[in-house]
N, C-alpha and C positions, 0 to 999 in steps of 0.2 A: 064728133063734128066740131065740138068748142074747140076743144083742143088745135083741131087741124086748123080753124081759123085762125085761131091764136099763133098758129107758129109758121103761117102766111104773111101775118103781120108782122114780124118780128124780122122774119127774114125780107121782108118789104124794106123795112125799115135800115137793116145792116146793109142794103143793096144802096139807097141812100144812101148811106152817111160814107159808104165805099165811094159813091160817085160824086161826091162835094169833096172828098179827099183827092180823089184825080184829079178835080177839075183844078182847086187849091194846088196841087202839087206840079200843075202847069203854069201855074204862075208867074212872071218876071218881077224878083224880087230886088231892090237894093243891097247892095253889097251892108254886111252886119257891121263890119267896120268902119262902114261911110255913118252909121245910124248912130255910132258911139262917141263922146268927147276925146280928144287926139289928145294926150300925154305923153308925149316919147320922154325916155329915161337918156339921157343921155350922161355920160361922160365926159370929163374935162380933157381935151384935146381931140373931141372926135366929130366930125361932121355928120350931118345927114340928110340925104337927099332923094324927094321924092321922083320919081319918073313915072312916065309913060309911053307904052311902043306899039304899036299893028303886031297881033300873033296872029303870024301866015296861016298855024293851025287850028286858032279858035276864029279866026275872019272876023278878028273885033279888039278895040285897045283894051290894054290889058295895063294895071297899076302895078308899081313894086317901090320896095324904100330901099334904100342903102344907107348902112355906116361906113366909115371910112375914114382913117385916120388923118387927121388935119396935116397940111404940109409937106405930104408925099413926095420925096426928092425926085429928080427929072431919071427918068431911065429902070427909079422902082418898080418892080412887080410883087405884087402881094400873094398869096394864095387868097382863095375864094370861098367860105362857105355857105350855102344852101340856106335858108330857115324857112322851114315849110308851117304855117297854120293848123290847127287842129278845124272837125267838123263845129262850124255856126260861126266861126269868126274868120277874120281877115289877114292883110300885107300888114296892118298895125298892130296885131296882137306883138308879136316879139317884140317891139321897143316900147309898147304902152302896159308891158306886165310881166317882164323883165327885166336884168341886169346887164344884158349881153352885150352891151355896145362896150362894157369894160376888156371886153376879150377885142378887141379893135383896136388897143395898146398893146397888144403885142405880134403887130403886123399882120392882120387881116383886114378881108372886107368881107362884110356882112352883107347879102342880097337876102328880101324878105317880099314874095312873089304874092299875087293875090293868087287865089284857087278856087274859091266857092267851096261848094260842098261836094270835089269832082271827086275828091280821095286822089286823085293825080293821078287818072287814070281816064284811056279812051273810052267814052263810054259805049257801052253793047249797042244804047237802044238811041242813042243822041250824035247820027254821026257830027254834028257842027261841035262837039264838046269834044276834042284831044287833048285832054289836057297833060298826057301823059305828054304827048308830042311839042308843046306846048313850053314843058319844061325843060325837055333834053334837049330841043332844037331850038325853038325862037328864043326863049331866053338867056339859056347860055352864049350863044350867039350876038346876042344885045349886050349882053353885059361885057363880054369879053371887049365890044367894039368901043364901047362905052368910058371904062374904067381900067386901072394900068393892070391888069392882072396878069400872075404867070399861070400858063399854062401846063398841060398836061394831068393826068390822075392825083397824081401826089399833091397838086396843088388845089385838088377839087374836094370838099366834104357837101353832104346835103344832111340835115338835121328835121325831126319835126317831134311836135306834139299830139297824140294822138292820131287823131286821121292825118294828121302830116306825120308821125311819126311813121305810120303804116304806108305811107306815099316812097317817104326818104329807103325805108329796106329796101320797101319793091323796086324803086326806081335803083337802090346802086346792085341789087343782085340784079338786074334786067341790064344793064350798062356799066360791065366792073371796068371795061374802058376810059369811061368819063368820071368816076369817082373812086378816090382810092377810101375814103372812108364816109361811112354811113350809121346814122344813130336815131335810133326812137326812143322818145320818153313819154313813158305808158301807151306804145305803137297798138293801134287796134287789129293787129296781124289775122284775129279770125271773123272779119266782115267780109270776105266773100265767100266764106261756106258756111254762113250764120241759117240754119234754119227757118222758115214761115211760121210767125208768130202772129194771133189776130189782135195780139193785146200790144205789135210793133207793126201796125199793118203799114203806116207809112215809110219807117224806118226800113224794114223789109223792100216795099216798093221802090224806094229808092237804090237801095242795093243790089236788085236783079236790074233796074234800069242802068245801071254801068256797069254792073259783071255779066248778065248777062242769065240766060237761063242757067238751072242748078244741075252743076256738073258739065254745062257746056265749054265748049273750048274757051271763049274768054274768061271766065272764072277762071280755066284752071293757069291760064298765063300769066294770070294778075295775084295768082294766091302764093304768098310768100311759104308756105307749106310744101307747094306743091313745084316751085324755084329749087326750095332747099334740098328737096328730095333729089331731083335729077341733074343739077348742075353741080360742075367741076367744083370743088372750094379752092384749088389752083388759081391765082389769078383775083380771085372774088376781093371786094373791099373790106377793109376789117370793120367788124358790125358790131355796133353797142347797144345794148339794152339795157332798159330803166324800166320797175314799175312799183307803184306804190304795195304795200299791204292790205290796204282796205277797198284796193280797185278790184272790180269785176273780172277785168281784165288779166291779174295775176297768173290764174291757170292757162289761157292760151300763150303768155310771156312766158312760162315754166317750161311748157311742152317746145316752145319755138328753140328755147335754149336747150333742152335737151337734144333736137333735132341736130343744131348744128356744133353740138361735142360728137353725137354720132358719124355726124359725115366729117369732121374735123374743121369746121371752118374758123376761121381767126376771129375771135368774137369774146367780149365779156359781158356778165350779166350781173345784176346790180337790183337787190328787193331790199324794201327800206321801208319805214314809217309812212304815210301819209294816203292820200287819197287825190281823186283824177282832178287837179287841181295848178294852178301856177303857184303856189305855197309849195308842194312837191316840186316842181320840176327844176323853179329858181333855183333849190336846195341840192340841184343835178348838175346844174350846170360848170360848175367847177373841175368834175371829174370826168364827163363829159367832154367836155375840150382839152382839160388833160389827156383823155384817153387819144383823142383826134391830132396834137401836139408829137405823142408820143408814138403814133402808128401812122402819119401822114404819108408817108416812102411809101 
């Protein structure tokens, strides 16, 4: 009878700390980015400017920065790439801890979107969060109207880091119309069929709350696994992959790349020293948009 009391209480108590974790996880938090001192790295010759627009799909202003090269002659178009956030940070991460506004001298423009913690994706259980919709419609759309850009695929890349790397696959195998090229550095490719962990209870909760139940139809649209298995590589954007040695992540990067040598899709893969980190990624970025430079068509 101890015993059974005993483990009464215990489960009492993990019923708690479940439901101070829901309630905490309903919370309206400030954007991590707004919470951190603003450092943009900039470049000699390159502008940057913050904005903000109405996302018809999220029904709320939404922030983004742009680089952009200073003195753009009348009638230029640039092409346009993407930079997506990883999960816990912001639209500041890429110019406050990285180099990349250097790649803006040699005729791009940089869009760096905020996202929260959506992974760039509709979420299952949150209709007012599209963020997937969010990206491919309101904001290319804004920026296009915005800033001189050329259009078309070839003139489109979307890039990210981690939960933005895992954003940028899905979103250019989900729309090889709108981006001809697409690249993750250390992409978290297997968080929507991450199994229920009690030691990641909230991590977990937050993953079924935008894929959706396990194995149900939104996970399986959203899982870049389950993209690569059944679509054309015909047509698809050429895909870059990056990921440290000492990441976690290495083995679902391994498998993603072997996946798509099997179906044949246009893609290179890249494992190298370091760990889940902007020290790694900075160290990417070079070959990275060489690779995007040399496969933009």
């Amino acid at each position: 009878m101890k015993r059974l009391a005993h483990f009464g209480r215990r489960q009492q108590i993990v019923l708690l700390l479940c439901s101070a974790v829901l309630v905490c996880g309903g919370c309206t938090r400030t954007s991590p980015s707004e919470e951190k001192p603003d450092t943009p790295r900039l470049t000699s010759g390159v502008e940057m400017r913050d904005m903000s627009f109405r996302s018809a799909s999220l029904n709320r202003d939404m922030l983004y920065r742009v680089f952009l090269p200073l003195g753009i002659g009348a009638g230029r178009k640039l092409p346009v790439v993407y930079l997506l956030h990883g999960g816990g940070g912001g639209y500041r991460d890429w110019s406050n801890y990285s180099d990349v506004s250097r790649f803006c001298q040699r005729g791009l423009i940089l869009v760096m979107p905020e996202g929260n913690s959506s992974y760039y994706t509709n979420a299952s259980a949150r209709a007012q969060d599209r963020y997937e919709d969010y990206i491919v419609n309101d904001l290319i759309s804004e920026v296009e109207s915005k800033f001189p850009t050329a259009t078309g695929r070839g003139n489109r890349a979307i890039m990210g880091v981690s939960m933005g790397g895992f954003g940028a696959i899905k979103i250019g195998l989900r729309y090889p119309q709108l981006f001809g090229f697409a690249g993750g550095l250390s992409p978290a490719l297997d968080v929507p069929s991450r199994p229920f962990s009690i030691k990641r209870f909230q991590q977990w909760r937050q993953h079924r709350s935008i894929f959706g139940p396990w194995q149900g139809q939104t996970q399986r649209e959203n899982d870049p696994f389950e993209l690569a298995r059944k679509l054309d590589a015909r047509g698809m954007p050429y895909l870059f992959l990056s990921c440290g040695e000492q990441e976690g992540l290495l083995p679902a990067n391994k498998s993603f790349a072997a996946l798509l040598d099997q179906r044949h899709f246009a893609h290179e893969f890249h494992a190298g020293p370091g760990g889940h980190d902007w020290n790694q990624w900075n160290g990417r970025l070079g070959v990275l948009f060489e690779g995007f430079f040399a496969h933009r068509g």
